[in-house]
C-alpha positions as CSV (number, residue, x, y, z in Angstrom):
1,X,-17.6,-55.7,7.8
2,X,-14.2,-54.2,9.4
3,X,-12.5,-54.6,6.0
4,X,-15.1,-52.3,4.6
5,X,-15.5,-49.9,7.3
6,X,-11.6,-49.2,7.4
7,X,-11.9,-48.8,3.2
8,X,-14.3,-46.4,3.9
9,X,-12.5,-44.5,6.6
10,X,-9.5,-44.3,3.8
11,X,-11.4,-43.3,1.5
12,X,-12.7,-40.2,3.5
13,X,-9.3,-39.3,4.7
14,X,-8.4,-39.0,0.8
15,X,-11.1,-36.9,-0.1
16,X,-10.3,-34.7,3.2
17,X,-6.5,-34.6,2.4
18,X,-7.8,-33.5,-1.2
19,X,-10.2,-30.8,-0.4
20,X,-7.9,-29.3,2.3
21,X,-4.9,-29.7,-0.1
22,X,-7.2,-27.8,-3.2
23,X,-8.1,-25.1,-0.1
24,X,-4.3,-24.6,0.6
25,X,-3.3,-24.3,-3.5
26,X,-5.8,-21.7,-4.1
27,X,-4.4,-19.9,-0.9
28,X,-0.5,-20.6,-1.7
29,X,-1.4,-19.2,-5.2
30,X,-3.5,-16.1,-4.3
31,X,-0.3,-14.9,-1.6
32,X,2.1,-15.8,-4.4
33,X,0.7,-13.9,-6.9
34,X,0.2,-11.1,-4.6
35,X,3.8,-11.0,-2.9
36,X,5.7,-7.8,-2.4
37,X,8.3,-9.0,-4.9
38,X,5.2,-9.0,-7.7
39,X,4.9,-5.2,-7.6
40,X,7.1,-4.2,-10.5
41,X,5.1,-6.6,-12.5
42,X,1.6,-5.9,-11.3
43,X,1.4,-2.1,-11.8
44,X,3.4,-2.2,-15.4
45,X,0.0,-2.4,-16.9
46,X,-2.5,0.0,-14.8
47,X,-4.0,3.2,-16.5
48,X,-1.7,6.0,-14.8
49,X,-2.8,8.4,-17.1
50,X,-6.4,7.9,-16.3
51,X,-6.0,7.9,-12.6
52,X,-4.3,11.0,-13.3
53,X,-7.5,12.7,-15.0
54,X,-9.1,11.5,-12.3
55,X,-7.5,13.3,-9.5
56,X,-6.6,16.8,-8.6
57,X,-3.6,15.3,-7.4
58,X,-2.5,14.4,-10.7
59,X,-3.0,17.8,-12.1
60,X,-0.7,19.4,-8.8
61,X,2.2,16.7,-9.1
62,X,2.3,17.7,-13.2
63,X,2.2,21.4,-12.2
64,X,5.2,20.5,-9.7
65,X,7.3,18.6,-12.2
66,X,6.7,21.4,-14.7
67,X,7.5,24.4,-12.2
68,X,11.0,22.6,-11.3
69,X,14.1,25.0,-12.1
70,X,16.2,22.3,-13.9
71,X,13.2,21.2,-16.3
72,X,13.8,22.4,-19.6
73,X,10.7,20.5,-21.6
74,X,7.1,20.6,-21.1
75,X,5.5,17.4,-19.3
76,X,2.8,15.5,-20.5
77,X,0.3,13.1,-18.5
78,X,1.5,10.7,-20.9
79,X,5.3,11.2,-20.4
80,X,4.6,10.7,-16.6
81,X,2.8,7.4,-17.1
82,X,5.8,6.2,-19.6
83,X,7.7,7.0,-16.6
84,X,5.9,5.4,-13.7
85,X,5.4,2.2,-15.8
86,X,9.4,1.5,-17.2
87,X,11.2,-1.4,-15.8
88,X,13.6,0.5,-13.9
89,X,11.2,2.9,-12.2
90,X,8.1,-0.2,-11.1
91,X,11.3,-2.2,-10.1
92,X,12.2,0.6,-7.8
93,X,8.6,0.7,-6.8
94,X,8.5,-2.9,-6.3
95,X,11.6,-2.6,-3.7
96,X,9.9,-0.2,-2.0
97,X,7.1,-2.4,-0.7
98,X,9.2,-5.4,-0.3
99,X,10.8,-2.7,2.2
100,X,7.2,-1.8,3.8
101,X,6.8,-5.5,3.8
102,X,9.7,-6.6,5.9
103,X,9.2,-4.0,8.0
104,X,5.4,-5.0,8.2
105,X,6.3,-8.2,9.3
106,X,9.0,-7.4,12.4
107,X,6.6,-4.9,13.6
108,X,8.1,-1.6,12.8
109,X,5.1,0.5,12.2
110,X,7.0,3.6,12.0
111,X,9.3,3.2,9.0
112,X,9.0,5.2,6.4
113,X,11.3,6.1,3.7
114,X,13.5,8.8,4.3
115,X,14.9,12.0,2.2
116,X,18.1,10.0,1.9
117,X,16.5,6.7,0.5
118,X,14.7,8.7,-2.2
119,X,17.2,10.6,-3.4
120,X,19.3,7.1,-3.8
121,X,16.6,5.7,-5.6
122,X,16.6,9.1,-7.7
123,X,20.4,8.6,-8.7
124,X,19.4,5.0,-9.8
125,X,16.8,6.7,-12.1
126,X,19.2,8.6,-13.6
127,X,18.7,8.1,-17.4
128,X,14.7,8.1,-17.3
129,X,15.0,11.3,-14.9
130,X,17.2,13.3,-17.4
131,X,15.4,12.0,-20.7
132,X,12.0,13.5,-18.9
133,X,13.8,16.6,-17.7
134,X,16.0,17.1,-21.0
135,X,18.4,17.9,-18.3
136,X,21.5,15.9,-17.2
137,X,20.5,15.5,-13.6
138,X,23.1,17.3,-10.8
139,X,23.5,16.3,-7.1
140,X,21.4,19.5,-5.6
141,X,18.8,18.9,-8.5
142,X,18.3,15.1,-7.2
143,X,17.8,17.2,-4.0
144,X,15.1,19.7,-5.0
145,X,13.2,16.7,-6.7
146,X,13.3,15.0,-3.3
147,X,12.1,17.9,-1.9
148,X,9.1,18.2,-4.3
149,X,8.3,14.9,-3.8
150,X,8.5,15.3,-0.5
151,X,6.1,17.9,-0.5
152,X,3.8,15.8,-2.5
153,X,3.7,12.8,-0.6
154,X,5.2,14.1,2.7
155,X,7.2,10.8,3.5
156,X,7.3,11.0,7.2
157,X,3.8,10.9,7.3
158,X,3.8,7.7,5.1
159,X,4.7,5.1,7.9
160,X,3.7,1.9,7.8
161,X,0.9,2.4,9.9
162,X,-0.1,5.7,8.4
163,X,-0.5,4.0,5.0
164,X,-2.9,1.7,6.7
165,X,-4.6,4.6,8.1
166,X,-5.1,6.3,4.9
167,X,-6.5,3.2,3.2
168,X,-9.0,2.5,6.1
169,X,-9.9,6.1,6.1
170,X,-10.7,5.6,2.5
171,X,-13.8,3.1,3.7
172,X,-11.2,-0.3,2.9
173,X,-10.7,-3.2,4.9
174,X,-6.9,-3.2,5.6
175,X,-7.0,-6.9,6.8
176,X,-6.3,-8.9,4.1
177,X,-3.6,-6.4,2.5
178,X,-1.8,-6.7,6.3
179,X,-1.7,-10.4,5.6
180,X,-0.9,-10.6,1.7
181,X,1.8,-8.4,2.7
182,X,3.3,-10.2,5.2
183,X,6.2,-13.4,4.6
184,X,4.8,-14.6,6.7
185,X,0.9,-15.6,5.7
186,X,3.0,-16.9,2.8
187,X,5.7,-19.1,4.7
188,X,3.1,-20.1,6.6
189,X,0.7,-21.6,4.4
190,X,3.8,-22.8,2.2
191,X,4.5,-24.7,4.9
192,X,1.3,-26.2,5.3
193,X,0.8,-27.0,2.0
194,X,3.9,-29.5,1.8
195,X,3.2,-31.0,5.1
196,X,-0.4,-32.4,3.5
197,X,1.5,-33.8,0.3
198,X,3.9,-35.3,3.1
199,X,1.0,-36.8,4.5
200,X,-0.4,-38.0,1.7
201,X,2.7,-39.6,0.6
202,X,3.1,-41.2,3.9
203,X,-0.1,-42.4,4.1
204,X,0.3,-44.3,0.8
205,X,3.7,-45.2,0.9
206,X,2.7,-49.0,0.9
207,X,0.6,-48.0,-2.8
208,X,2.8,-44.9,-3.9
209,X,0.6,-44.5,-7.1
210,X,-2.6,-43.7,-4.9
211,X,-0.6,-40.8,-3.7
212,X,0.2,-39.0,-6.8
213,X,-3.3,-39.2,-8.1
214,X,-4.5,-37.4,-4.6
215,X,-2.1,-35.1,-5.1
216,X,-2.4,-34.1,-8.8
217,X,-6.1,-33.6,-8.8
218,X,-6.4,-30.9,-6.3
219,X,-3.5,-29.2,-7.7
220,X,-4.6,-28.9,-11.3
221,X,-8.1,-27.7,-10.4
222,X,-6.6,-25.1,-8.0
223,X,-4.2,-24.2,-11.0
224,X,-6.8,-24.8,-13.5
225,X,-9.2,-22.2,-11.6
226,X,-6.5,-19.9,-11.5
227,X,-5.5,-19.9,-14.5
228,X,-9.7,-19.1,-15.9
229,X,-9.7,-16.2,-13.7
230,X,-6.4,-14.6,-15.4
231,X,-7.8,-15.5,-18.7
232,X,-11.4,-13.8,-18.2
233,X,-9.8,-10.8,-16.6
234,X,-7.1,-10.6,-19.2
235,X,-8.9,-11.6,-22.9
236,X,-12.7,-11.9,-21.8
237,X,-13.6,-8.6,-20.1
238,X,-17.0,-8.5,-21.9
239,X,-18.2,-11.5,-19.8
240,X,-17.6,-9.4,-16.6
241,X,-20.0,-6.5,-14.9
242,X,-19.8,-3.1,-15.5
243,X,-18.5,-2.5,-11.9
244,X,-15.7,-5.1,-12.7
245,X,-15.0,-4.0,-16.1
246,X,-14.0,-0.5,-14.6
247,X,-11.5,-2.7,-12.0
248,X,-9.4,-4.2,-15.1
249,X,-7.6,-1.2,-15.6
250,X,-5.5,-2.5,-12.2
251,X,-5.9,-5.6,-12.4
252,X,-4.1,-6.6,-16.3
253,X,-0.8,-7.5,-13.8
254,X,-2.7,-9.3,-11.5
255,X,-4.5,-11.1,-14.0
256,X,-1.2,-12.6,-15.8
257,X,0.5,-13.3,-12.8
258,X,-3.0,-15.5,-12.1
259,X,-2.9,-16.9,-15.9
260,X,1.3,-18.1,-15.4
261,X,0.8,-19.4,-12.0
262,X,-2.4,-21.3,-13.1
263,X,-0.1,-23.2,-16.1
264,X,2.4,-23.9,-13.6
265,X,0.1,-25.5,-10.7
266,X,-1.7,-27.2,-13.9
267,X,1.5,-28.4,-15.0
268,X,2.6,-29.8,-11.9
269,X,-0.7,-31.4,-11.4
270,X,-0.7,-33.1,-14.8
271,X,2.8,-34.6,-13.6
272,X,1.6,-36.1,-10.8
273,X,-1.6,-37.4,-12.6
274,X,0.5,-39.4,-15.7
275,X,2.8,-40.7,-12.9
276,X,0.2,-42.2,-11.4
277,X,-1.2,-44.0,-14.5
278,X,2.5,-45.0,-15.2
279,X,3.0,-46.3,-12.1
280,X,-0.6,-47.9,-11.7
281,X,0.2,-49.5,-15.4
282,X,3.5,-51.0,-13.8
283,X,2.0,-52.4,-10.9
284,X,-0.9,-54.3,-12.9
285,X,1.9,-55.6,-15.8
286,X,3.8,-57.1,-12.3
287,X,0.6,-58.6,-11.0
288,X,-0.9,-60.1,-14.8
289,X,2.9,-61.4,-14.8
290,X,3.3,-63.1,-11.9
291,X,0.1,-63.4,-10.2
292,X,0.7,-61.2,-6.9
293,X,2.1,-57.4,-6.6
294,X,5.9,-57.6,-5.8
């Protein structure tokens, strides 16, 4: 009876090791996906021009960027969203939250970016600045446009904490964004998630094939899951509610960065699953051969 009790206890650690290690995929996935560094990537598809229509704020930055001295063309809703979603200007975006981010994560509530740091990130933005202005872009007018923006946005007000403000003001939880945002949710579970394939690995050093096969089939269904999510959201929208067809329009980035990382964890998971029928193959050639495992 021991023999079978112990078999049993192993065979409930496995399933354990496997349903935590699926648990910790979905999670490792969901904060890389969502990662400061993903900005640029998840905002190059979201409808600025609608949100635009949508906002008297829209309608008072246009008026702003049209009343500037230096502008020598009429802007369009359209022109502004062309803008917003270029490589250069979401990549400037994106390093603006990884900045938010790190300071998230050593505490300093009170950063915010300052006059100086925009108009750097103005001078950068050179090329798409001037095409949109039909104006080669000058020194004091990368000042004045800080100083519109400034009045639009009011930067000193946009601390770390007050952007957390605003959004609970708005009636949203800010608890999970506080955690997606910080490295160290991320390190964390990173960290986690290696030590239980370390254990698994240990644990069935003695019958190394075992270990793959525990591995790969939580991965692949993580990934697998993943990867169904980014494909409803991105090619299947008519399958969702009304209430979450409206929330597409953000979420096109978000579901592709889903769809890549799900083929990836899939991938990996696959791996691990063929190794183990290659190494389970081996180990019943060695036995048929000579009678006993070596």
């Amino acid at each position: 009876m021991e023999p079978v009790t112990k078999n049993r206890k192993n065979v409930l650690m496995d399933v354990l090791l496997c349903v935590l290690l699926f648990l910790l995929s979905c999670l490792f996935i969901c904060l890389l996906v969502f990662r400061a560094g993903n900005t640029a990537r998840i905002i190059k598809d979201v409808d600025i021009t609608e949100m635009f229509h949508e906002t008297d704020l829209g309608y008072y930055i246009l008026n702003q960027l049209n009343g500037l001295p230096f502008n020598t063309a009429e802007i369009f809703f359209y022109q502004v969203e062309m803008l917003v979603l270029s490589e250069a200007v979401t990549d400037e975006i994106g390093d603006v939250v990884v900045r938010y981010s790190r300071a998230l994560a050593v505490g300093d509530l009170d950063y915010h970016l300052t006059e100086n740091d925009v108009i750097e990130i103005l001078q950068k933005l050179e090329p798409e600045l001037s095409n949109l202005f039909g104006h080669q872009m000058t020194q004091a007018d990368y000042e004045r446009f800080a100083d519109t923006l400034d009045d639009i946005l009011d930067f000193r007000s946009l601390t770390v904490a007050g952007v957390f403000a605003d959004i609970e003001y708005l009636g949203f939880d800010t608890t999970i964004p506080r955690l997606v945002l910080s490295s160290y949710l991320l390190w964390a579970v990173g960290i986690l998630f290696f030590a239980t394939l370390f254990i698994i690995f240990m644990r069935c050093r003695k019958e190394l094939s075992r270990a793959f096969l525990i591995a790969g089939i939580p991965i692949m269904l993580s990934g697998l899951m993943y990867f169904t999510v980014g494909t409803i959201f991105g090619h299947y929208q008519q399958l969702l509610s009304e209430s979450l067809k409206r929330f597409t329009r953000f979420t096109d980035g978000i579901a592709y960065l889903f769809f890549w990382h799900g083929i990836a964890f899939i991938a990996v998971g696959l791996i691990c699953i063929v190794v183990y029928f290659i190494l389970d193959y081996s180990t019943t050639r060695h036995t048929d051969a000579e009678g006993q495992p070596k």
